[in-house]
Kinemage of the C-alpha trace (Angstrom):
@kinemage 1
@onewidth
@group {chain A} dominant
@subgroup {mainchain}
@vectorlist {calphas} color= white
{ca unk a 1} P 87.857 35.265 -16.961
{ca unk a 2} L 90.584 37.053 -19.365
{ca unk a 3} L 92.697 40.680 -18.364
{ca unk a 4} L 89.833 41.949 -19.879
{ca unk a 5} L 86.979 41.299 -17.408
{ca unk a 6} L 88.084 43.971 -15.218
{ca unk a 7} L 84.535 44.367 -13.085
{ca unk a 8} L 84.586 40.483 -12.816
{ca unk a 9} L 87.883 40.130 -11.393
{ca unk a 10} L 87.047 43.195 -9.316
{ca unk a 11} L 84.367 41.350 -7.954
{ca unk a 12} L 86.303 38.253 -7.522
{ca unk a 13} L 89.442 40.502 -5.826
{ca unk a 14} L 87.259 42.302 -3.180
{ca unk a 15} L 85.826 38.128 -2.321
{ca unk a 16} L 89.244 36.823 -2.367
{ca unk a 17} L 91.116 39.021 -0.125
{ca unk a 18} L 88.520 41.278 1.767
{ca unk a 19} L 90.825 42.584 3.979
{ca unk a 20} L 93.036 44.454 1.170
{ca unk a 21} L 93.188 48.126 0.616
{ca unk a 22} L 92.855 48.043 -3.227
{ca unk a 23} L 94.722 51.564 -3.141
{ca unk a 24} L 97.731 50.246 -1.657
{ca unk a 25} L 98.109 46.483 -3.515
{ca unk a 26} L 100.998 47.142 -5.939
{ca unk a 27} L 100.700 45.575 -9.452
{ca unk a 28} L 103.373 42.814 -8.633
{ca unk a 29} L 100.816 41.336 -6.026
{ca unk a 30} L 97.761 42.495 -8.065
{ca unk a 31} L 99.068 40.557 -11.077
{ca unk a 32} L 99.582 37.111 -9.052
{ca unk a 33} L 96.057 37.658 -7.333
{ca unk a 34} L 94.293 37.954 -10.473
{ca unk a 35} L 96.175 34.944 -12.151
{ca unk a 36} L 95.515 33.025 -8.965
{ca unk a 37} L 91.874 33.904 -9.084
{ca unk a 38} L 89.971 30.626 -9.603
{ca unk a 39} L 88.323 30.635 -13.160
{ca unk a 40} L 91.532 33.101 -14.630
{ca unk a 41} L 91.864 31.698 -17.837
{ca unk a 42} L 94.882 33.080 -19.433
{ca unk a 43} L 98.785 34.488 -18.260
{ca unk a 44} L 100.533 36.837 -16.807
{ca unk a 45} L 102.334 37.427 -20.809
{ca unk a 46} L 99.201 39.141 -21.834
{ca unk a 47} L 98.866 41.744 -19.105
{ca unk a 48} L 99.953 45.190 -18.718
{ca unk a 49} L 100.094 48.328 -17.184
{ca unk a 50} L 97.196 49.773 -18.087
{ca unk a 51} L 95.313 46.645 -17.521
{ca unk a 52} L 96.448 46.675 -13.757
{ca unk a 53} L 95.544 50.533 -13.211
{ca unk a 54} L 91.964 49.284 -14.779
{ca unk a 55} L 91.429 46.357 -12.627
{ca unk a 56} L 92.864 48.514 -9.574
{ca unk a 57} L 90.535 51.149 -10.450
{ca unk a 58} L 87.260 48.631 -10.485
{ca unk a 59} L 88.156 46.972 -7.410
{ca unk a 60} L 88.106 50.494 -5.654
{ca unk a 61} L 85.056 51.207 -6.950
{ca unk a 62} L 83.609 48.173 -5.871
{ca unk a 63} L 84.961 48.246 -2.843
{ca unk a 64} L 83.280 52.256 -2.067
């Protein structure tokens, strides 16, 4: 998986911690989840805002 794949780490984010209210992870701790995810190929250098409000945004909607 790269930044990218938002609906795949979505998917893999609502596995991976099931208990977590995806509305109140900040991007600090969303960053290291998604790097920590197994199968993340690539660093936290390449990520950015906008690519944490997307992945945020995918895991709530998977979530609901």
């Amino acid at each position: 998986m790269k930044w990218t794949d938002t609906l795949d780490i979505a998917i893999a984010l609502s596995e991976a911690h099931p208990e977590a209210d995806p509305t109140r992870v900040n991007f600090v701790d969303l960053m290291r989840w998604v790097v920590a995810l197994p199968g993340f190929a690539e660093t936290d250098k390449h990520c950015g805002e906008k690519i944490l409000e997307a992945i945020q945004q995918a895991w709530i909607d998977e979530v609901e």
